[in-house]
VEXFITI-860007 format. One record per residue: x, y, z negated of N, C-alpha, C, CB in turn; residue in three letters. Coordinates in pm, whole numbers, plus 50000, padded with zeros to 5 digits. Last residue first. Glycine has a CB too. Layout:
N
XYZXYZXYZXYZALA;...
***
This chain:
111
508994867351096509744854151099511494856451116509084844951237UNK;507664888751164508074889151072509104876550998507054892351026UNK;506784894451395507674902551404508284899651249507134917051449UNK;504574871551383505964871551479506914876551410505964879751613UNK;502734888151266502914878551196504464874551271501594868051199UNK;502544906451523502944910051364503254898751290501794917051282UNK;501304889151676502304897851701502724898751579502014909951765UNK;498954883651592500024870751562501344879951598499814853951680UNK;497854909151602497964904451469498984891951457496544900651420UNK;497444908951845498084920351797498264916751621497074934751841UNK;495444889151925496724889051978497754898451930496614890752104UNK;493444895051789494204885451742495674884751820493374872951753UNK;492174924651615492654920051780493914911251738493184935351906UNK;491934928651370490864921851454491044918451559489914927251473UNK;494084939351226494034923651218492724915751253494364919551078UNK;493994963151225494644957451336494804942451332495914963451351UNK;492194969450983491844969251151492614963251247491804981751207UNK;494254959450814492714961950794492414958750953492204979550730UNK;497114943350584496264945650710494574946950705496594933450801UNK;498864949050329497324944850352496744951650475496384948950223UNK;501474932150297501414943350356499894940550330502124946050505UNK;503994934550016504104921950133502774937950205503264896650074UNK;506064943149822506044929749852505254925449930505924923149766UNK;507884973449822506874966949895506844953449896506904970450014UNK;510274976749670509084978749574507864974149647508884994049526UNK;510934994249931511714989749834510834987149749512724997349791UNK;510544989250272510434996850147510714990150045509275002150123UNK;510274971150463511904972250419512204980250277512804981250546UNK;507514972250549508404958950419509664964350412508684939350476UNK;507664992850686506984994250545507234983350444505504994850560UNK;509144984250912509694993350807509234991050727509695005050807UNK;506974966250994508664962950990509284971350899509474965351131UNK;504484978351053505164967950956506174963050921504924960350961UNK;504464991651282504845001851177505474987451050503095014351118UNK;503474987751513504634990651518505195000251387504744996251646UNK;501734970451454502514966851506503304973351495502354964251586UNK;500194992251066500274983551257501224977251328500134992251372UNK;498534998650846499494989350873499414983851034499304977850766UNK;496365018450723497085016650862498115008650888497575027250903UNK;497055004150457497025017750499497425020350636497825025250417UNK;498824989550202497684986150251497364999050296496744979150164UNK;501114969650006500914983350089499484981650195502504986250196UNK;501494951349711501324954049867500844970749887500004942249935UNK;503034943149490502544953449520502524953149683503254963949451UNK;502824914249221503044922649326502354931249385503304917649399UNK;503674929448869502684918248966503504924949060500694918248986UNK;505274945648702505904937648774505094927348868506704931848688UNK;503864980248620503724964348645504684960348734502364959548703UNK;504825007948607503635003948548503334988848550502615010848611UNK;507065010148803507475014648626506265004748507507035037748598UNK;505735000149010506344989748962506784993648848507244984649036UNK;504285026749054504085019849057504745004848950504055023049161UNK;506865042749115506265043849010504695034048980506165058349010UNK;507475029449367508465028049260507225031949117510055041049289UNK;505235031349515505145019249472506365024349386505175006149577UNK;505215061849565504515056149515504605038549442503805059249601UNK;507865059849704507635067749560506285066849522507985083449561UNK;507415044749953508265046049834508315052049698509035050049869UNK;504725060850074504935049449982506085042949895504665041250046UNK;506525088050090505245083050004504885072249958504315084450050UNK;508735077550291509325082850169507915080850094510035099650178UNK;507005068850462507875057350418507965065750314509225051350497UNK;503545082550447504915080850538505515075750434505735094250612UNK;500545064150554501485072450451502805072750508501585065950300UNK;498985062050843499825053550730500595066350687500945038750790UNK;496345070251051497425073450980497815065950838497265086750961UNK;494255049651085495185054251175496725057851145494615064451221UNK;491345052150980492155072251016493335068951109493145083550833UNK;491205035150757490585037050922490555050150992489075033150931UNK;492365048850508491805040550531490905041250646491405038050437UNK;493915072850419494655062350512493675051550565495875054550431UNK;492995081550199492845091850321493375082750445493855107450299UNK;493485064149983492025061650077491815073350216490475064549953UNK;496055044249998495675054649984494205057850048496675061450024UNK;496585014149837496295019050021495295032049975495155003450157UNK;497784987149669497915004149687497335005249831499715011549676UNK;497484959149589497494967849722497124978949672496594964049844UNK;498354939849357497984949149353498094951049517498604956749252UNK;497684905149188498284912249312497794924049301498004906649450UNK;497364880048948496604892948993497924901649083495904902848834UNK;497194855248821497304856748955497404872449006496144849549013UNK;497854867848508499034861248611499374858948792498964848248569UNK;496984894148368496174881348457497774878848550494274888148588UNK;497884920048288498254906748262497964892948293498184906348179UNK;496124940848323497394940348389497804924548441498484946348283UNK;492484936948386494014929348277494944924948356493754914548174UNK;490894966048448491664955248483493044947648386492124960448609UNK;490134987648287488824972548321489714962848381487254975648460UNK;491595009948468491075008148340489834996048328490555022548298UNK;492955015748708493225001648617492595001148505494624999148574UNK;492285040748792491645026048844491745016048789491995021448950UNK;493915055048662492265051648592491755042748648491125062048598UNK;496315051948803495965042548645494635043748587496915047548510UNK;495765070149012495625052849027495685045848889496945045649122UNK;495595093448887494365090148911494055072948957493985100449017UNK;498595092448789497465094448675496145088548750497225112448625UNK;499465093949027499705080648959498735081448853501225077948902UNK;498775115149136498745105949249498625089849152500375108449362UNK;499725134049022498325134848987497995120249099497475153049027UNK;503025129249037502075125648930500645127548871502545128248860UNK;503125135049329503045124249277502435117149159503865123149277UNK;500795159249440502195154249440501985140749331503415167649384UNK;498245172349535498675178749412500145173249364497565175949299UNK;498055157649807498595169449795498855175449688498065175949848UNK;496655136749646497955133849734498665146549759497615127049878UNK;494015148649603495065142749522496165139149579494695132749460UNK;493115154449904493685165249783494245161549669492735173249728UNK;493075123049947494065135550006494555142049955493755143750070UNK;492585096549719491745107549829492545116549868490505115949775UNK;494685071349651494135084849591493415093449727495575094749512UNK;493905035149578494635046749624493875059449598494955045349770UNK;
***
């Protein structure tokens, strides 16, 4: 994912700087999964909002058909939507998947 002030320059300095991440990686490896998780999101709390990761993973998926998880504050009361996103195939829990009782929660909310 992209550091803030890249997030604030808008989408397509958002996608240019995540395809340099892919440079060394073979798209094409069959097992290979992607998680997007913006790094201003990472143990802050704050999750990207729905419309951002939507338009991130769409342009995203222009670039590969692997799957694309979302990874970025993912919490109880946010995982439900962020799978409904379109282009979201599944979620990469960080912190809230240390308090076990708050994590089978989630796993619950998803059955």
């Amino acid at each position: 994912g992209e550091p803030l002030e890249i997030r604030k320059k808008g989408i397509e300095e958002v996608i240019e700087y995540i395809q340099a991440q892919f440079k060394g990686i073979d798209l094409g490896y069959d097992k290979l999964i992607i998680a997007y998780e913006p790094v201003w999101a990472i143990g802050t709390g704050v999750s990207a909002s729905e419309e951002e990761i939507k338009e991130t993973h769409l342009k995203l998926r222009e670039l590969t058909s692997k799957p694309l998880l979302y990874g970025g504050s993912v919490k109880l009361n946010n995982i439900e939507n962020i799978l409904k996103i379109e282009n979201v195939d599944g979620v990469l829990v960080g912190s809230a998947s240390l308090d076990v009782d708050n994590f089978i929660q989630m796993i619950e909310k998803l059955k």
